[in-house]
MITI-985409 format. One record per residue: residue number from 1; chain; x, y, z of N, C-alpha, C in turn. Coordinates in steps of 0.2 Angstrom, whole numbers. Atoms other than C-alpha are relative to their C-alpha. Example, Ala and Ser with C-alpha at 12.3 -4.5 7.8 and 13.67 -1.06 7.14 Angstrom:
<rs>
     k   c     nc1     nc2     nc3    cac1    cac2    cac3     cc1     cc2     cc3
     1   A       4      -6       0      62     -22      39       4       6       0
     2   A      -4      -6      -1      68      -5      36      -4       5       3
</rs>
This chain:
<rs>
     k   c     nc1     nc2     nc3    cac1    cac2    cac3     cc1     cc2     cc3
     1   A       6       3      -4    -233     689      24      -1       4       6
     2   A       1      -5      -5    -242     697      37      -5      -5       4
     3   A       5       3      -5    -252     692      54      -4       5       3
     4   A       8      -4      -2    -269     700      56      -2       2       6
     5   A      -1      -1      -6    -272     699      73       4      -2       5
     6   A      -6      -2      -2    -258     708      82      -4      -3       6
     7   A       2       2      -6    -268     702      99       2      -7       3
     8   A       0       7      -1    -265     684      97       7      -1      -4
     9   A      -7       3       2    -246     680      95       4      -7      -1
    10   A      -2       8       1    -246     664      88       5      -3      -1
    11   A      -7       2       2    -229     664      80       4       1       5
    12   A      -4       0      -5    -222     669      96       0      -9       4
    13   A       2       6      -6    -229     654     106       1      -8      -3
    14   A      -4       5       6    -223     641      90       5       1       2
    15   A      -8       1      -1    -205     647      93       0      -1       8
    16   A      -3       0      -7    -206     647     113      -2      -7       1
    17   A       2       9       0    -213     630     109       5      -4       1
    18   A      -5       3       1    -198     625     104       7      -1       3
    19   A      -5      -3      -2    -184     630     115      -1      -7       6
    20   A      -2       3      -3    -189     618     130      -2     -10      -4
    21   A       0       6       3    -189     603     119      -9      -3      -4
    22   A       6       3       3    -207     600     112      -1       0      -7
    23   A       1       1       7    -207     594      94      -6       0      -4
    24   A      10       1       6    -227     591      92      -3       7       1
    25   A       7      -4       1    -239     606      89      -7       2      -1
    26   A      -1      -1      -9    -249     609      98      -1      -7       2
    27   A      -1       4      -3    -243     598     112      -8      -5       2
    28   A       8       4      -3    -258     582     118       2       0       7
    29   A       1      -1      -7    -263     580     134      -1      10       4
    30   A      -1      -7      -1    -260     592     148       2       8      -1
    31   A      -2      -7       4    -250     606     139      -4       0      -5
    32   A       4      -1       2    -262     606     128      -6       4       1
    33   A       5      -2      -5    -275     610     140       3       7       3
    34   A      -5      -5      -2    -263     623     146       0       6      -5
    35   A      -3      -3       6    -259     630     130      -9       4      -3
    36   A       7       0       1    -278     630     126      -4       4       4
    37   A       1      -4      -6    -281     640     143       0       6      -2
    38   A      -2      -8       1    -270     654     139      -2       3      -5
    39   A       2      -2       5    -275     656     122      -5       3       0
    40   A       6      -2      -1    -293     657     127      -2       6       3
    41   A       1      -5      -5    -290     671     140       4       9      -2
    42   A      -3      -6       2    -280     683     129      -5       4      -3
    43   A       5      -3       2    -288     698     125      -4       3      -8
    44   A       0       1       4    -297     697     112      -2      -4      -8
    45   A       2       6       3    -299     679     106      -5      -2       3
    46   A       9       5      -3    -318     671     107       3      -6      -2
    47   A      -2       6       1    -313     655     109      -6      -5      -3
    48   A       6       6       3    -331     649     104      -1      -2      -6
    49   A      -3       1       5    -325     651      86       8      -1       1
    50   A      -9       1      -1    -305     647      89       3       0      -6
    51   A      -2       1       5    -303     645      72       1       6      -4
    52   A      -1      -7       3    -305     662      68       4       3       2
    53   A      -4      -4      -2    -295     669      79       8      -3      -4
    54   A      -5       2       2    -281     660      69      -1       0      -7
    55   A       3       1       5    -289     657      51      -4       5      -2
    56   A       5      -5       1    -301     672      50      -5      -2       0
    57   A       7       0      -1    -319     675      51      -5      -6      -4
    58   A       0       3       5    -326     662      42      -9      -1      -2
    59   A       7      -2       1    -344     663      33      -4      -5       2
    60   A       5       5       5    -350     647      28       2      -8       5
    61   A      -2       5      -1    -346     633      40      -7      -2       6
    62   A       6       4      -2    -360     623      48      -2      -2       7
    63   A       0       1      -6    -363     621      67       1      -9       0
    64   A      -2       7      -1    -362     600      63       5      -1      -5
    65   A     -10       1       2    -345     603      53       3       3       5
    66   A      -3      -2      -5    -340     614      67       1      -7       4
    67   A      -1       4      -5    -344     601      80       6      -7      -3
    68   A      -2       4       2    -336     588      69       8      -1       1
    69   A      -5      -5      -1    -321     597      67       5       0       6
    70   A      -3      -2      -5    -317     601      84       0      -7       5
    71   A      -2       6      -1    -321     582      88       7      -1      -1
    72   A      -5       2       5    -305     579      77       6       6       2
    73   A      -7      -6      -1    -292     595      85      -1      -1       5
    74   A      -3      -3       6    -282     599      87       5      -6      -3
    75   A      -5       5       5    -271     589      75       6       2       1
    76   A      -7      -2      -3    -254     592      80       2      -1      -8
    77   A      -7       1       5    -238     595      66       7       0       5
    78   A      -7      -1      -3    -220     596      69       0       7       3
    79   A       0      -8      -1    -215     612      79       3       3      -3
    80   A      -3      -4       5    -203     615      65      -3       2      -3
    81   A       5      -3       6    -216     617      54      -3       7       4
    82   A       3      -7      -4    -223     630      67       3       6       0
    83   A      -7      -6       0    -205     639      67       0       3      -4
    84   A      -2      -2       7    -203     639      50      -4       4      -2
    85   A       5      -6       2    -219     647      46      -2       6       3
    86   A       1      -7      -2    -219     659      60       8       5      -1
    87   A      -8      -2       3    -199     663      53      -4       4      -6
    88   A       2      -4       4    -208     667      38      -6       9       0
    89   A       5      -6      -3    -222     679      45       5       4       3
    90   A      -4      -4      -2    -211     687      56       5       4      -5
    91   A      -4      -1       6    -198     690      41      -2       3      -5
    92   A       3      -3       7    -209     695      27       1      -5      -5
    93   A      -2       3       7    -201     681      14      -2      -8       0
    94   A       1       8       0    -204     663      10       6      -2      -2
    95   A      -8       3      -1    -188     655      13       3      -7       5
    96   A      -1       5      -5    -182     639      19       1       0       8
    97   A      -2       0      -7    -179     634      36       5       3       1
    98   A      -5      -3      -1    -168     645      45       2      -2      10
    99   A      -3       4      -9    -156     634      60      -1       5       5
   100   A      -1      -3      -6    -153     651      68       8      -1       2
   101   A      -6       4      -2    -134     645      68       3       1      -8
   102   A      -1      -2       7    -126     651      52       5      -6      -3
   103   A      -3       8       2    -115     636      52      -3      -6      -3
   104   A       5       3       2    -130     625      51      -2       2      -4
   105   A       6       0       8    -139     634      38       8      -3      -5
   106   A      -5       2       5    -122     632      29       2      -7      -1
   107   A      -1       9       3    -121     614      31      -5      -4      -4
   108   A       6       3       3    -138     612      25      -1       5      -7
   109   A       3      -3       5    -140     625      12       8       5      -5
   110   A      -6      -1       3    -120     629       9       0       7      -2
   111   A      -3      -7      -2    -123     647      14      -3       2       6
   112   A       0      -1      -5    -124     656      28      -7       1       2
   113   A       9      -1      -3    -144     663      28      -3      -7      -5
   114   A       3       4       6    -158     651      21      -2       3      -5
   115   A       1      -2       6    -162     651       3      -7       5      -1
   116   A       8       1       2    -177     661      -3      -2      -3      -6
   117   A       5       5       5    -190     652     -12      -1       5      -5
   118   A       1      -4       8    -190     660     -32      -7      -1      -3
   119   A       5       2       2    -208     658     -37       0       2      -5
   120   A       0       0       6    -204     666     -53       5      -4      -2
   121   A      -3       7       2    -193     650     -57      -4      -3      -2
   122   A       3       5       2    -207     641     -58      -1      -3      -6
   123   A       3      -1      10    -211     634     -76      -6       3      -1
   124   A       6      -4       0    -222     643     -84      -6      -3      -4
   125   A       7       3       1    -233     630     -91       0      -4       7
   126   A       5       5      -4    -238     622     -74      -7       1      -1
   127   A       7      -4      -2    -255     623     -72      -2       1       7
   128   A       2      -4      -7    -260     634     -56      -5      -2       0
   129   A       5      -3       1    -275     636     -50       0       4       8
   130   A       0      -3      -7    -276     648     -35      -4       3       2
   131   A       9      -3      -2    -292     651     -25       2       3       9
   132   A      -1      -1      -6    -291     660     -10      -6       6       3
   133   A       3      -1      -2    -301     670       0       2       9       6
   134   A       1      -5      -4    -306     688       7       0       2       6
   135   A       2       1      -6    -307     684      24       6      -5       4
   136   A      -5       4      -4    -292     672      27       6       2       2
   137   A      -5      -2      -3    -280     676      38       8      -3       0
   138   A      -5       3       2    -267     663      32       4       0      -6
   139   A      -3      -2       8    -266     666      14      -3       7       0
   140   A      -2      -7       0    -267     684      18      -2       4      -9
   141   A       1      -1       6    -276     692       3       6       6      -6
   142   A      -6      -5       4    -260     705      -1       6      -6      -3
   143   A      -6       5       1    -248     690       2      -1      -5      -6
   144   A       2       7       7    -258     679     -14       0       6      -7
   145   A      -2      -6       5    -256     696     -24       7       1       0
   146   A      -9       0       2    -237     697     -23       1      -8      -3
   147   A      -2       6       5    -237     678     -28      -2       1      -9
   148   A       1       0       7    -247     683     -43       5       6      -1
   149   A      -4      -5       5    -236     697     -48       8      -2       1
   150   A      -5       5       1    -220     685     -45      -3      -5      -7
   151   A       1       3       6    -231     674     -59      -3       4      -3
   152   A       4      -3       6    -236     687     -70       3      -2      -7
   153   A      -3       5       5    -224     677     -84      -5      -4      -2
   154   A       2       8       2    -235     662     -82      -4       0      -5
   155   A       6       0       5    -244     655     -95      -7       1       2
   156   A       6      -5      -1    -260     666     -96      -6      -8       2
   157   A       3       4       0    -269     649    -101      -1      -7       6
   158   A      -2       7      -4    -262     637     -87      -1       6       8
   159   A       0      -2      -4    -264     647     -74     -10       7       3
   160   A       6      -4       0    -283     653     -63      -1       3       6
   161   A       2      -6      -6    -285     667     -51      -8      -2       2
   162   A       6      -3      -2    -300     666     -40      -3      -1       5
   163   A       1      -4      -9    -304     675     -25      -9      -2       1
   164   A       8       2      -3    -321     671     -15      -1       6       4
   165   A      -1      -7      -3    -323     688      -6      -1       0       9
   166   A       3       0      -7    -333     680       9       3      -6       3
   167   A      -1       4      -5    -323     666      14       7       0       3
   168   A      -7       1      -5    -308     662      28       4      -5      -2
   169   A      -2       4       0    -297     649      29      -3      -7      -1
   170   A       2       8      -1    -308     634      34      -3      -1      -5
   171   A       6       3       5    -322     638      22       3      -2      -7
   172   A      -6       2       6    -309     632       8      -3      -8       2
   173   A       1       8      -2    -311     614      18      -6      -1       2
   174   A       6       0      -4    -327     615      26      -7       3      -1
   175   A       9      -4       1    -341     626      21      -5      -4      -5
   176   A       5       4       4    -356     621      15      -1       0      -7
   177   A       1      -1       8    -357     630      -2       9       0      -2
   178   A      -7       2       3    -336     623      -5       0      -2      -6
   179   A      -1       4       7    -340     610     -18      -3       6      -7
   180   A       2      -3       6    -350     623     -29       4       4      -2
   181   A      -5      -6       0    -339     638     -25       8      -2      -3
   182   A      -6       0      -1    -323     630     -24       2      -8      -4
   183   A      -3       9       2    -321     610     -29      -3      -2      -6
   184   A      -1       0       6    -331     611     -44       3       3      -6
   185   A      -7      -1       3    -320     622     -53       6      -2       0
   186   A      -6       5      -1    -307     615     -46       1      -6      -5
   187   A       3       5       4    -313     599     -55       1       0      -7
   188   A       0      -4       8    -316     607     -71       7       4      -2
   189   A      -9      -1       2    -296     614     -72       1      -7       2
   190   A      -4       5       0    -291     599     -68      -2      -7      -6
   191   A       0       2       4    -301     591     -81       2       3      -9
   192   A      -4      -6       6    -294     605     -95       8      -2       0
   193   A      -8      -1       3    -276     601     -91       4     -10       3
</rs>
């Protein structure tokens, strides 16, 4: 897994999230406004898109989806979920949570690192369908070509590759041309299996 813009160290500011006690992501209120602050002033990030600076450039999203959008953020997760994922990045692997405490992964995972995740184990009749996108910086276009070459077993017929060239992360959820590009197909695999 890789992180695109080296300027903006987001997986750093997820783990230092976690050290003086703060569970939610990103924090409400005032550290949030804080957290919000800083981000905005590092070199680099245009915060009048903010979603790019995290999810990449994104084509197709609408100035009254934007606004709607950012009515509704940020939405907090767990910080774990921040760790975890920035463990991952950081690391290169997809692999469970790692305590950091070899003792702990071993109480929970009954050895001393966490497990990685086998994605040629999967069965090979699921049916996939995985759509992703030229421009997103979260599902990283190399990092969804190593998934497919971990499922290159899978059955040919249950499984659909298909890239969008021009969009980011949001235009998956949000862009105007989603349903034709992205959720009618969808749709139509889903009504085949």
């Amino acid at each position: 897994m890789r992180w695109r813009n080296t300027e903006f160290s987001f997986n750093h500011i997820i783990v230092d999230s976690l050290h003086p006690g703060i569970r939610e992501y990103p924090p409400q209120g005032q550290i949030a406004q804080n957290l919000e602050h800083f981000l905005c002033t590092q070199p680099g990030v245009d915060c009048s898109n903010f979603m790019a600076a995290v999810t990449g450039p994104n084509c197709c999203l609408s100035p009254s989806s934007l606004d709607l959008f950012y009515k509704h953020t940020p939405q907090s997760t767990a910080t774990k979920n921040g760790v975890h994922l920035s463990q991952m990045i950081r690391r290169g692997t997809i692999a469970m949570f790692d305590y950091d405490f070899p003792l702990i992964n071993m109480q929970h995972y009954n050895q001393l690192t966490p497990p990685v995740y086998n994605m040629a184990s999967m069965p090979k009749n699921v049916p996939l369908f995985l759509s992703y996108g030229g421009r997103d910086a979260l599902s990283d276009v190399n990092d969804v070509k190593a998934l497919l070459t971990d499922l290159k077993d899978h059955d040919k017929d249950k499984l659909v590759e298909q890239y969008v060239e021009e969009y980011a992360h949001m235009d998956f959820i949000m862009g105007g041309n989603a349903k034709q590009k992205v959720y009618d197909p969808l749709l139509a695999f889903f009504g085949q299996h």
